[in-house]
N, C-alpha and C positions, 0 to 999 in steps of 0.2 A: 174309381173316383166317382163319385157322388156328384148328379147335375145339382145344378142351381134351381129354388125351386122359383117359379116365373109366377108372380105375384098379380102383375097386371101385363098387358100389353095393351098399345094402340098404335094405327100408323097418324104421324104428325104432320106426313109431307108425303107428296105424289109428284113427281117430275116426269115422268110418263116413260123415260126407259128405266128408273128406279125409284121404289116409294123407302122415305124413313120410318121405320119403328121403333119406338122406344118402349123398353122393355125395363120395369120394375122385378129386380131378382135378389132373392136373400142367400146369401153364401150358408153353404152346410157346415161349414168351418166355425165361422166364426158370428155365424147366425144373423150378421149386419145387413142391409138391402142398401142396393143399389142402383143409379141407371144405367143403362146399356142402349148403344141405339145401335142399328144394324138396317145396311143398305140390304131390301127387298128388291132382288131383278130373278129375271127368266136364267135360267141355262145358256151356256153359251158352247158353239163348236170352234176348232180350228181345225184346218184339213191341211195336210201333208199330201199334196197331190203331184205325182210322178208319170211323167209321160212315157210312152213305151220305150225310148232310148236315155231315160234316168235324169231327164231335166227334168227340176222341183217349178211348180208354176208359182211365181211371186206376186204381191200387190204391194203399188206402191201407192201409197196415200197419206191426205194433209192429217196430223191431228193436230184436236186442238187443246187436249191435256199438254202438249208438250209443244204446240205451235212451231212444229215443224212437221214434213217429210218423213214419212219412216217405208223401211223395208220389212213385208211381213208375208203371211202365208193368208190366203183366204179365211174367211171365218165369219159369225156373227151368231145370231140368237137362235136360240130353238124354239120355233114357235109352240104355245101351249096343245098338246095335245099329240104333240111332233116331234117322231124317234130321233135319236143324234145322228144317226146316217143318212136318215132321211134331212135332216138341217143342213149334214155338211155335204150331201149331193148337190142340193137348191143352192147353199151361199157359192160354193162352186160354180158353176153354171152361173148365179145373176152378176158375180165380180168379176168373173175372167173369162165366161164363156167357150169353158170349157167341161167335158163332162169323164165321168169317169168308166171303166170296165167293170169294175168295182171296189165295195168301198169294206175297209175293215176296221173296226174300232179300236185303239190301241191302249186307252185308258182313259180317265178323267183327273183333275186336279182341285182343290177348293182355291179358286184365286185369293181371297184371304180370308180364313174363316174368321177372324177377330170380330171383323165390322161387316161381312157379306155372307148371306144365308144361300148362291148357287154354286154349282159347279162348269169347269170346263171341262169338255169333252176333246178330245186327240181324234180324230180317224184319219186312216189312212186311204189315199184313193188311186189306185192304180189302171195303168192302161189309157190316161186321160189324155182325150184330141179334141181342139177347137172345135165347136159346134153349131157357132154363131156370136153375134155382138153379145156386148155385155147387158145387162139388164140393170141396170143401174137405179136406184133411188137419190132424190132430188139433192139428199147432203151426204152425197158420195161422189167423187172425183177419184177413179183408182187407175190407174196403169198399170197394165201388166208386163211382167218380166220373165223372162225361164232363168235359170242358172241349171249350170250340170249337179249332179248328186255329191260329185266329189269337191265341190267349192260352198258347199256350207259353212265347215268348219272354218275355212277362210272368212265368211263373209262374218261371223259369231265373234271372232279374233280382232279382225280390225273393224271391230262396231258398227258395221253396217247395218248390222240386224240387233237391237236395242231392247224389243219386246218381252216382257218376263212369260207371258204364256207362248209366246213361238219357240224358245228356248224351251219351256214343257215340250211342247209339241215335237222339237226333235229327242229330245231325253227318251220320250217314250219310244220314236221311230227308234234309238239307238240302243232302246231295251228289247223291241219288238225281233231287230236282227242280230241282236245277241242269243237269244232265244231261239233263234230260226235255224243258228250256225252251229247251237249244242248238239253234242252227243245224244243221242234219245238214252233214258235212263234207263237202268236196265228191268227187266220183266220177270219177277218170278225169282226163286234161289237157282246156284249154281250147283250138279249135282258133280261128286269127283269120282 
């Protein structure tokens, strides 16, 4: 498939965790132009963080897209210039003050490429023990929670956890250990 050829662009807005762009583009189809506007932000992680006896460490925090309460997994932006493991050690440590053994990356997602130009990042953090308070920023309120590994599925069922990228973020854990559990393929032909 043939991009679209991108005629102009400008950003038309800046709200400081996302600027708007609007992009003038002529379809290769049908040779017509159109607008396009598309939320510019940073990178984002969420971390799957597992303590050494298989509790998942939780945050529980206000938003205010949905002006409630939600159940979710740490996370937040990757600063410019700042690998995703590196993002989801530090959001680790500043929401729940906790730190990890270490950390693995298990994939990324485009939270929606329609109207959003980053991706989310999945890692995975193992080994992780309390290391101190939280480190919190001024419009953050989060409490932490553990649940054991095997009450996710649980918590996904009866809605407790509502979040479209934490449900990523375990897809990938649940591909990471499907993966983990295969056969290794085999090597080489078989001689008779």
């Amino acid at each position: 498939m043939q991009p679209w050829e991108t005629e102009s662009s400008a950003v038309v807005a800046d709200y400081s965790i996302f600027r708007v762009r609007k992009d003038h583009c002529r379809s290769p189809r049908t040779r017509r132009a159109h607008d396009f506007w598309v939320l510019e932000t940073t990178d984002w992680v969420n971390v799957v963080a597992l303590t050494p006896d298989e509790q998942v460490v939780l945050v529980r925090q206000y938003r205010f897209g949905s002006q409630r309460a939600t159940l979710e997994i740490a996370g937040g932006t990757v600063d410019p210039g700042e690998a995703p493991l590196a993002a989801a050690a530090r959001e680790l440590r500043e929401e729940t003050g906790y730190v990890p053994e270490s950390v693995i990356l298990l994939g990324s997602v485009q939270p929606n490429p329609a109207i959003q130009n980053n991706r989310c990042y999945t890692a995975l953090a193992l080994g992780c023990r309390p290391a101190g308070a939280q480190e919190l920023d001024e419009r953050e309120d989060i409490v932490v929670e553990t649940r054991p590994l095997a009450e996710i599925p649980d918590l996904f069922a009866r809605g407790e956890i509502t979040h479209a990228l934490v449900w990523a973020a375990f897809h990938h854990y649940d591909l990471w250990q499907k993966r983990r559990a295969a056969p290794p393929a085999p090597t080489g032909s078989a001689r008779q």
